[in-house]
C-alpha positions in Angstrom: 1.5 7.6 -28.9 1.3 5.4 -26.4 -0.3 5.7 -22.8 1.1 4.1 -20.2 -1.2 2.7 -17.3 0.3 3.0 -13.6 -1.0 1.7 -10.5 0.5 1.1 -7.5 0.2 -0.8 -4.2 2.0 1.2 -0.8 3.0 -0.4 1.8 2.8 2.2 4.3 1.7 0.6 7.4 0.9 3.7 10.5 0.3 7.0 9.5 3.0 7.9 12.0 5.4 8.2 8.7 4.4 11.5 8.1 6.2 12.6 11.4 8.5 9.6 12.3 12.0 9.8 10.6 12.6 6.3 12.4 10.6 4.5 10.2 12.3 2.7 7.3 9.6 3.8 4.6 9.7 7.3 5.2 12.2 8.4 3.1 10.6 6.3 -0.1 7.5 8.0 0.6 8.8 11.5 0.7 10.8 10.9 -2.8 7.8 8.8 -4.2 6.8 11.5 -6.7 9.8 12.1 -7.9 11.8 8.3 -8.3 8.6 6.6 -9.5 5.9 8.3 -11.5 7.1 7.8 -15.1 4.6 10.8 -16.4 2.3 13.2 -14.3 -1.3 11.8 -13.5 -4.1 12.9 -14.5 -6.5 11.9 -11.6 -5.4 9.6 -8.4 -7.6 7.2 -6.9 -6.9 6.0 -3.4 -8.2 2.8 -2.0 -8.6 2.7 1.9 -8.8 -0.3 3.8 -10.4 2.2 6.7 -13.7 2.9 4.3 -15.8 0.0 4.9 -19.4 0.3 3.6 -21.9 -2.5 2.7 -21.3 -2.0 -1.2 -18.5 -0.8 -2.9 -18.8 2.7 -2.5 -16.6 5.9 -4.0 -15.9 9.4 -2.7 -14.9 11.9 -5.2 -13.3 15.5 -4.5 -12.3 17.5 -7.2 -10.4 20.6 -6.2 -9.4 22.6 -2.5 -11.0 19.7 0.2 -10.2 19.3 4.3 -8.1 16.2 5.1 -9.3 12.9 5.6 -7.8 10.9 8.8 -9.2 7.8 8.6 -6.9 6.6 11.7 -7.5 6.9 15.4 -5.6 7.0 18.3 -2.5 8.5 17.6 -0.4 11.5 18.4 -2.1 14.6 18.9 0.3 16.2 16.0 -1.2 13.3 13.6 -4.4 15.4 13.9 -2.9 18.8 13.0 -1.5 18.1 9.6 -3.9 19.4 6.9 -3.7 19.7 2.9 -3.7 23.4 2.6 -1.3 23.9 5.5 1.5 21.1 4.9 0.4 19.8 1.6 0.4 16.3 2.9 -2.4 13.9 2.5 -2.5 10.8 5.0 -3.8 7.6 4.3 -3.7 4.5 7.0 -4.0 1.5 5.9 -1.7 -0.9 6.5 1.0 -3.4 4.7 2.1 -5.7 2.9 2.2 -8.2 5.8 -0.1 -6.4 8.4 -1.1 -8.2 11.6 -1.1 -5.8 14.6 -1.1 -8.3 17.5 1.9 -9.9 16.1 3.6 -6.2 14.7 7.2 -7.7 16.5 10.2 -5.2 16.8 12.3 -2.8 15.3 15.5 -5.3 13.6 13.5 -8.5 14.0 11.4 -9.8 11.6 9.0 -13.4 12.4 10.1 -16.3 10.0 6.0 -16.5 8.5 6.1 -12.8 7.8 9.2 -13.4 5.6 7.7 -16.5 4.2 4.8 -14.8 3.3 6.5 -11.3 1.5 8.5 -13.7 -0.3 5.5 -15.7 -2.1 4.3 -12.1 -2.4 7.2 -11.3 -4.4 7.8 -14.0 -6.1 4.2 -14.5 -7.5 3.9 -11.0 -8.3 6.8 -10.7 -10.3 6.1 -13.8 -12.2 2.4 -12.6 -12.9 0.9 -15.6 -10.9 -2.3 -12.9 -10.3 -4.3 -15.5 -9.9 -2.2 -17.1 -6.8 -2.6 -13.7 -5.4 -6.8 -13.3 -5.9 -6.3 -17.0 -3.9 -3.9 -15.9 -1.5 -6.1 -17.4 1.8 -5.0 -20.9 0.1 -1.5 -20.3 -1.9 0.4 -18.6 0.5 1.8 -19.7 3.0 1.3 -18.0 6.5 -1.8 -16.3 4.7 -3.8 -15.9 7.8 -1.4 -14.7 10.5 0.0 -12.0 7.7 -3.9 -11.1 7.3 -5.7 -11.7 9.5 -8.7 -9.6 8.2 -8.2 -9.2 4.4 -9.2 -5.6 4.0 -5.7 -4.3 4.4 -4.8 -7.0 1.5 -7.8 -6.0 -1.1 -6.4 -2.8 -2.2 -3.4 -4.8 -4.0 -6.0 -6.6 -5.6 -7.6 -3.1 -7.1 -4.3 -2.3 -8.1 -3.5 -5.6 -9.9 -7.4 -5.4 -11.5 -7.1 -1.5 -12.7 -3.3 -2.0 -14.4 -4.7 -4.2 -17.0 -4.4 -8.4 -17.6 -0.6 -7.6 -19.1 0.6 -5.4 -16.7 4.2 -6.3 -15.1 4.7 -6.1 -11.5 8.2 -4.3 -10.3 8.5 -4.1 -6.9 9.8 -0.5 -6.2 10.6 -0.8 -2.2 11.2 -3.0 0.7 11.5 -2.5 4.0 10.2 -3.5 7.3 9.7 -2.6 10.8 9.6 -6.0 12.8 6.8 -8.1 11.0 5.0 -5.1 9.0 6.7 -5.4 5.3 6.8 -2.6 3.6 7.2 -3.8 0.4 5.4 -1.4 -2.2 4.8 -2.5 -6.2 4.2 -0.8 -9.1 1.7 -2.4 -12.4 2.4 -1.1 -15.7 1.0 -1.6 -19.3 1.5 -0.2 -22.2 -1.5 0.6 -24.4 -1.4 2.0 -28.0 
C-alpha cells in the first residue's frame, strides 16, 4: 500500500478572507478540502509566520481548543469568529509575494512582483529546491517581494517535510494588486 505524503504552501495573504467575498482567494480556500486533499489527514500542522520565538518552538492541541488570532488590527467581526461556533480556523500570514508597503491595488499588479511569482513557479515546478532555500540571491526582485523572510520560511517547511522527491503542482493563483496568491501542493509517494 502506498502512503502518500502531502504538504502544502497557502497563499492566503489577510485574514480578512474569512469574511471578504471580494478577495480572489476566497473561494479556493472555502473549497480547499474538498478539490485538493487526495485522502483525509491524519494530523495537520500549521506553520505561522506570526509565532516568532528565539528557537524553533511547537504548540500542540489535540482535541476541543479556543481560536488562535495571531493578527491585529482588523475588523471587529475578525475577532468574533471562533472554532466551536463557525468551525473556521484563521491563520495570518501572508503570501507568496508579501510586502505590505508596496501591497498596490485591486487589477494592478507591480512588474517585480510578477517577476518574482514567476521564478517562483518556474523553479518550483522544475524542483530547483535549492534556488528556492537561496532565494535572497536567485530571484529576482527577492527583497522587495520579502522584505522580512518570515512570511517566505513556511514554504520552505513545506518543501523540507514533503520529502527530497516530492513534485511541486501549483494548485492556485491569484492576486490582489502585488500580494500573489499562488498556493502549491508537494507530494511523494512512499511504499
Amino acid at each position: 500500500m502506498s502512503i502518500i505524503n502531502q504538504t502544502f504552501y497557502i497563499s492566503h495573504g489577510s485574514p480578512t478572507l474569512s469574511i471578504d467575498d471580494s478577495l480572489p482567494a476566497r473561494p479556493f480556500l472555502l473549497s480547499f478540502k474538498d478539490k485538493v486533499f487526495s485522502q483525509k489527514p491524519t494530523s495537520i500542522l500549521i506553520i505561522s509566520a506570526h509565532w516568532e520565538t528565539d528557537e524553533p518552538a511547537v504548540n500542540c492541541i489535540q482535541g476541543p481548543h479556543d481560536t488562535i488570532y495571531d493578527f491585529y488590527g482588523f475588523p471587529e467581526r475578525m475577532y468574533k469568529i471562533t472554532i466551536k461556533q463557525d468551525g473556521v480556523l484563521i491563520i495570518g500570514s501572508g503570501s507568496a509575494t508579501h510586502n505590505l508597503r508596496l501591497r498596490g491595488t485591486m487589477g494592478t499588479t507591480a512588474p517585480w512582483a510578477l517577476d518574482f511569482d514567476n521564478w517562483l513557479k518556474e523553479a518550483l515546478l522544475n524542483g530547483r529546491y535549492e534556488d528556492i532555500n537561496d532565494y535572497e540571491h536567485k530571484a529576482p526582485s527577492a527583497k522587495l517581494s520579502h522584505p522580512w523572510p518570515e512570511h517566505f520560511y513556511p514554504l520552505h517547511v513545506a518543501m523540507g517535510a514533503a520529502g527530497m522527491d516530492a513534485k511541486a503542482e501549483l494548485i492556485h493563483h491569484s492576486w490582489t494588486g502585488n500580494l500573489s496568491y499562488a498556493s502549491y501542493k508537494f507530494e511523494e509517494k512512499t511504499k
